[in-house]
C-alpha positions in Angstrom: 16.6 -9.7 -18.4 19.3 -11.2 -16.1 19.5 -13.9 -18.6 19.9 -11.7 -21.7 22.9 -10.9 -19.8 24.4 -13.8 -19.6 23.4 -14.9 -16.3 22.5 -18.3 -15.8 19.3 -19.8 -13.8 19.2 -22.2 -11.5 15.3 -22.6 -11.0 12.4 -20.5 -12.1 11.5 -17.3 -10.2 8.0 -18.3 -10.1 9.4 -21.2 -7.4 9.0 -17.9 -5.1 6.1 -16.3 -6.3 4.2 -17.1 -3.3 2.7 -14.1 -0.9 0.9 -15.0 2.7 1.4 -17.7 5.5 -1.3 -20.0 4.7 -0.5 -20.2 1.0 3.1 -20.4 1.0 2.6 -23.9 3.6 1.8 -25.8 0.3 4.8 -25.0 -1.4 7.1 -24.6 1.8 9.0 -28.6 1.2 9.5 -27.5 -2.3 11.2 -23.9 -0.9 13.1 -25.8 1.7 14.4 -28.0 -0.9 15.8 -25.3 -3.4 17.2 -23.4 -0.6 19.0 -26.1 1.2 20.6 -27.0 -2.5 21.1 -23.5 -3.6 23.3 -23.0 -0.3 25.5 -26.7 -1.2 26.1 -25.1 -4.7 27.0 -21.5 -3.6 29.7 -22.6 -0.9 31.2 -25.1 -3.1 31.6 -22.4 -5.8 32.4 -19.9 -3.4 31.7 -16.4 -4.5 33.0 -13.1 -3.9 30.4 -11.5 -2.6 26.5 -13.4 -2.8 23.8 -11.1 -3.8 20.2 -12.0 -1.8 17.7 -9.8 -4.1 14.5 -9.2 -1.8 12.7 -12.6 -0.8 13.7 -11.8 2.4 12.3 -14.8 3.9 14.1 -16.9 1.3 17.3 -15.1 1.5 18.0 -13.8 4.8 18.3 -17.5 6.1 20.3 -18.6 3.2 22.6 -15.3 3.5 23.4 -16.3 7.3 24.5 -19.8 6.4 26.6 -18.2 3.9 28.3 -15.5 5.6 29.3 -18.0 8.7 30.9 -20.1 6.4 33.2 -16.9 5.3 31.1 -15.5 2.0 30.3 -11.9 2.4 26.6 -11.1 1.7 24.9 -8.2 0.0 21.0 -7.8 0.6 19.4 -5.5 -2.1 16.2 -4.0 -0.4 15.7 -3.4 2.8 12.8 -5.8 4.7 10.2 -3.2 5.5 10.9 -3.3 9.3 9.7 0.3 9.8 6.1 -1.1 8.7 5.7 -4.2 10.3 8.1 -7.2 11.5 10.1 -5.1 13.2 12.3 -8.3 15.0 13.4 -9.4 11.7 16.2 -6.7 12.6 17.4 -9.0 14.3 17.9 -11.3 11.5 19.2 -9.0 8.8 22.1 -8.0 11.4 22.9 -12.0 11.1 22.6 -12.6 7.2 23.9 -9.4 5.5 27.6 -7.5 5.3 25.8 -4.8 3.5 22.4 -3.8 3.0 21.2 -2.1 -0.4 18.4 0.6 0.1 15.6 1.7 -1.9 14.2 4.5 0.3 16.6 7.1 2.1 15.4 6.8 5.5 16.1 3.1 5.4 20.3 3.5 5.9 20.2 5.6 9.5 17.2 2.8 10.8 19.8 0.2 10.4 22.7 1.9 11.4 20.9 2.2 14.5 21.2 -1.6 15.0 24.6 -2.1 13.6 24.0 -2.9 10.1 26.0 -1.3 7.0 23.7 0.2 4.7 23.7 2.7 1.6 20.8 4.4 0.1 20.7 3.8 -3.2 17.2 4.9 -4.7 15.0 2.9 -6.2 15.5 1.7 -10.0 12.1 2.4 -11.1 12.5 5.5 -10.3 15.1 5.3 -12.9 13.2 3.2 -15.3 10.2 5.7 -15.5 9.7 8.9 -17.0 9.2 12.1 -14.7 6.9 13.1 -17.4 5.3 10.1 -19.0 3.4 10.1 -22.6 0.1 9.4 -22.1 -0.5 9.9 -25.9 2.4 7.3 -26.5 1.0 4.6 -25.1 -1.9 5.1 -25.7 -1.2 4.9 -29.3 0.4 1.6 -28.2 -2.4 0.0 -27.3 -5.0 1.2 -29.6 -6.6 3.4 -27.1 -7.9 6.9 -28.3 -6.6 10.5 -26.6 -10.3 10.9 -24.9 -10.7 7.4 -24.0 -12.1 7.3 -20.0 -9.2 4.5 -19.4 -8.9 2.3 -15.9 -6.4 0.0 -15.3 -6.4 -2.7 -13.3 -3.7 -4.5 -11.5 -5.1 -7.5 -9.4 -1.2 -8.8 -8.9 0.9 -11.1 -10.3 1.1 -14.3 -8.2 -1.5 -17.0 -8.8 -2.7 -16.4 -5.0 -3.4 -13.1 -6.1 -5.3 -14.0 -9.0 -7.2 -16.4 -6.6 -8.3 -14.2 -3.9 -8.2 -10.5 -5.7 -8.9 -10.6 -9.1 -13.0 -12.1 -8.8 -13.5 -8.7 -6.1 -11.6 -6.5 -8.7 -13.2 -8.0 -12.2 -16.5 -7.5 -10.3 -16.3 -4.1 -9.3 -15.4 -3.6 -13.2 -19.1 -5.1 -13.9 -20.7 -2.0 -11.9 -18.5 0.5 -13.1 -19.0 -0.2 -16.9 -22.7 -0.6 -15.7 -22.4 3.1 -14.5 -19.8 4.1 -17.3 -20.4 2.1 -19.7 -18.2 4.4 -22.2 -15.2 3.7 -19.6 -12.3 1.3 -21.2 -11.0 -1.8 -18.8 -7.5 -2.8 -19.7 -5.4 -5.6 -17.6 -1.6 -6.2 -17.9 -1.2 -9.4 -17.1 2.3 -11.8 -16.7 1.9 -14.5 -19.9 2.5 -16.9 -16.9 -0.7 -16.3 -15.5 -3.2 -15.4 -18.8 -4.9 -18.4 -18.6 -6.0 -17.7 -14.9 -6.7 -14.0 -15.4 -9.0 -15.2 -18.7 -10.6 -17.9 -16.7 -11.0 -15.1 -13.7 -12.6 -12.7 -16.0 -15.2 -15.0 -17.8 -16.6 -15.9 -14.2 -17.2 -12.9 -13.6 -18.9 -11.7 -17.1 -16.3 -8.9 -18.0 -14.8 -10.8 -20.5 -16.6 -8.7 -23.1 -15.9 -5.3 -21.1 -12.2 -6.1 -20.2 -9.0 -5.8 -23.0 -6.5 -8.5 -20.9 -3.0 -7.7 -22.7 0.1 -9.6 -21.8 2.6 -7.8 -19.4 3.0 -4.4 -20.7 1.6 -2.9 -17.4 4.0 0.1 -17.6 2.2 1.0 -21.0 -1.1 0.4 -19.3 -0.3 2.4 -16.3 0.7 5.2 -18.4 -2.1 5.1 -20.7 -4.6 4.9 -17.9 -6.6 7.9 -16.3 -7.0 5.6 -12.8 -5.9 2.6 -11.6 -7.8 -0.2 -9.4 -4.5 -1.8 -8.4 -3.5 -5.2 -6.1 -0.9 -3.6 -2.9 2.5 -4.0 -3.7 5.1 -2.7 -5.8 2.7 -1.7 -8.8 1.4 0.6 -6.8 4.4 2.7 -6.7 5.4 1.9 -10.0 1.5 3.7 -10.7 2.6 6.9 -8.1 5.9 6.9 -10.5 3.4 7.4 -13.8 1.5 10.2 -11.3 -1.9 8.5 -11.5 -4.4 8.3 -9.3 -5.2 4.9 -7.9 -7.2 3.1 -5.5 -5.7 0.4 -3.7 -7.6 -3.1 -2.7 -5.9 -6.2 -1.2 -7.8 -10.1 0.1 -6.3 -12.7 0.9 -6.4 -15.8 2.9 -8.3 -15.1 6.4 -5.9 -16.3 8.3 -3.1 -14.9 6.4 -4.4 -11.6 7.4 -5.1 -12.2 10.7 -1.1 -12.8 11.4 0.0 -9.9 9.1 -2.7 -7.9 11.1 -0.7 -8.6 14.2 2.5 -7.8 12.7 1.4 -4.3 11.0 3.1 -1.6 12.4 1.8 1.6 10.4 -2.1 2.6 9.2 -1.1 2.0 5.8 -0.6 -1.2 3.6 0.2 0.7 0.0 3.7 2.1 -0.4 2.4 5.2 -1.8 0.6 5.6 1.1 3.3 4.8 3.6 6.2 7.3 1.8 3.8 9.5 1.8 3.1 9.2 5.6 -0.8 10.0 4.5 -3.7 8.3 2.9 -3.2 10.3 -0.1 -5.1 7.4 -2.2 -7.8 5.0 -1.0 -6.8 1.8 0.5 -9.6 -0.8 0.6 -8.4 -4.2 2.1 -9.9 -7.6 3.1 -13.3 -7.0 4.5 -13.6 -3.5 2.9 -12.8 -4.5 -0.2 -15.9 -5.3 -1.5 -16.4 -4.9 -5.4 -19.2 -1.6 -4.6 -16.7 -0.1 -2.4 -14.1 -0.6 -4.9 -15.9 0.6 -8.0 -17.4 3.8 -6.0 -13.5 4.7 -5.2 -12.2 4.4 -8.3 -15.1 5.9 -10.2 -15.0 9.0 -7.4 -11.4 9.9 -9.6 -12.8 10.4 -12.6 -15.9 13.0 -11.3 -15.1 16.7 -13.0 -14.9 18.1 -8.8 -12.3 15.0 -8.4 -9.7 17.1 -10.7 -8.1 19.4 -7.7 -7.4 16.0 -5.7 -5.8 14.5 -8.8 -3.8 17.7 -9.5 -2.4 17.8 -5.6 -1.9 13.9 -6.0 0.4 14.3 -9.1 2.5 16.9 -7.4 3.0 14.8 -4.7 4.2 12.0 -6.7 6.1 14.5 -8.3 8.2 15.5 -5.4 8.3 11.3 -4.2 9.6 10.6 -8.0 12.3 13.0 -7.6 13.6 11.7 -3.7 13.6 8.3 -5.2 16.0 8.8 -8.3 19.1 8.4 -7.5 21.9 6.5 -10.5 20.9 3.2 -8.8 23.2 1.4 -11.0 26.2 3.0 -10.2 25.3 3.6 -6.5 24.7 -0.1 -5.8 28.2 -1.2 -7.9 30.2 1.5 -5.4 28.5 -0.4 -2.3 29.2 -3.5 -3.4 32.7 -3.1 -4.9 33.9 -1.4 -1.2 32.5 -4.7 0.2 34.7 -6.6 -1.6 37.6 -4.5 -1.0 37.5 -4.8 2.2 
């Protein structure tokens, strides 16, 4: 999209498509390298402002070198020091003239530490209906209005894909064992459709399971509950107001640092705006494909219909807090930076 508007790439976002501490060591020297060029190139060019977008690890560094050398800095999204890292505070004081906020109790926690900040909502708040049509996209993808529809979101990064998808594609075998009139759609990045395809024959759903190339806001929309990878798909699926049940695995030791690190009871960010487990989390050991396919299945029971009506109120009310005119908000922010 950045492209379409005329904006010109340097390397492949995928470079940083890497999640974890014992993952991301393979691919660190490679990292290094594009960051240690990316900073040569942006000082001889020197920029008004430089824009870090998330990646903190990535950026933060790169936004320090910058900003000594005289380039202001902009971070868009606030690390998620309130739920675990807390030092990186620390850091972000160093790297960034002006921090960008999705949520709007993210400004006052940094102006607490010295840091400029403005809330200014998040854009998929924006991007997604209050009221979505179901019926729509349904339509879209050739489902039918009474369809029993799950989606499911095992991520988008091939580490993901690695240590998620075989739990997730195998709870889908004993739900369509259970429900075998239920319909299993995936939204999967073209990038990793091979993977996902390869995933799904190992574990014998190919038959049960519709994979469809990206599209996961039509999928999420269409769907009556979600099985969905932790991250920012699951807010996108509290923005479409369904009810979900969130599952996350990764490398062992991976978790056991992040385990350290965690500073709230929740992982999902549903969860975590919320302040409540309004939706099942189910991660590492937990997240076994019975545990998983009871969860999600317990949504879709006839006595299940009161929870999903309180849950799409709630999302309701979090849908509204979160839309703010992003666009605009973000340009004001930036454009006082670089009047000053």
């Amino acid at each position: 999209m950045m492209e379409a508007q005329g904006f010109q790439t340097w390397w492949p976002s995928h470079k940083l498509a890497v999640r974890g501490y014992a993952e991301v060591l393979r691919h660190y020297p490679e990292i290094a390298r594009i960051r240690r060029q990316m900073g040569e190139r942006v000082l001889a060019e020197r920029p008004d402002v430089f824009i870090g977008v998330d990646a903190p690890d990535f950026n933060l560094g790169l936004e320090e070198k910058l900003r000594a050398q005289g380039v202001r800095t902009a971070h868009f999204v606030c690390p998620s020091i309130w739920a675990w890292r807390p030092k990186r505070v620390e850091q972000i004081r160093r790297s960034a003239d002006h921090v960008l906020c999705l949520f709007p109790f993210e400004p006052a926690l940094l102006a607490q530490h010295g840091i400029a900040a403005t809330y200014v909502g998040h854009p998929l708040a924006d991007a997604i209906p209050l009221e979505p049509d179901r019926e729509a996209a349904r339509a879209k993808l050739g489902l039918l209005p009474h369809d029993g529809v799950v989606a499911v979101l095992p991520g988008s990064r091939r580490s993901e894909i690695q240590y998620i998808a075989p739990r997730f594609f195998e709870a889908v075998v004993l739900m369509a064992k259970q429900r075998p009139e239920l319909r299993f759609v995936v939204p999967a990045i073209p990038a990793l459709l091979p993977e996902v395809d390869r995933a799904a024959r190992a574990a014998g759903v190919a038959h049960v399971l519709r994979i469809v190339p990206g599209q996961s806001h039509a999928v999420l929309a269409a769907c009556d509950v979600t099985l969905i990878a932790s991250g920012t798909a699951t807010l996108e699926a509290a923005l479409f107001k369904r009810p979900m049940v969130i599952g996350y695995h990764m490398h062992a030791l991976s978790w056991a640092l992040m385990r350290r690190r965690q500073l709230q009871p929740w992982v999902g960010l549903p969860n975590i705006l919320c302040g409540d487990f309004v939706v099942p989390e189910l991660v590492q050991n937990a997240a076994t494909p019975a545990a998983l396919a009871e969860a999600t299945l317990a949504w879709l029971r006839p006595d299940a219909q009161g929870r999903v009506d309180a849950l799409r109120q709630r999302f309701t009310d979090l849908h509204l807090e979160l839309r703010r005119d992003t666009a605009t908000l973000a340009t004001d922010a930036i454009q006082t930076l670089l009047a000053r």
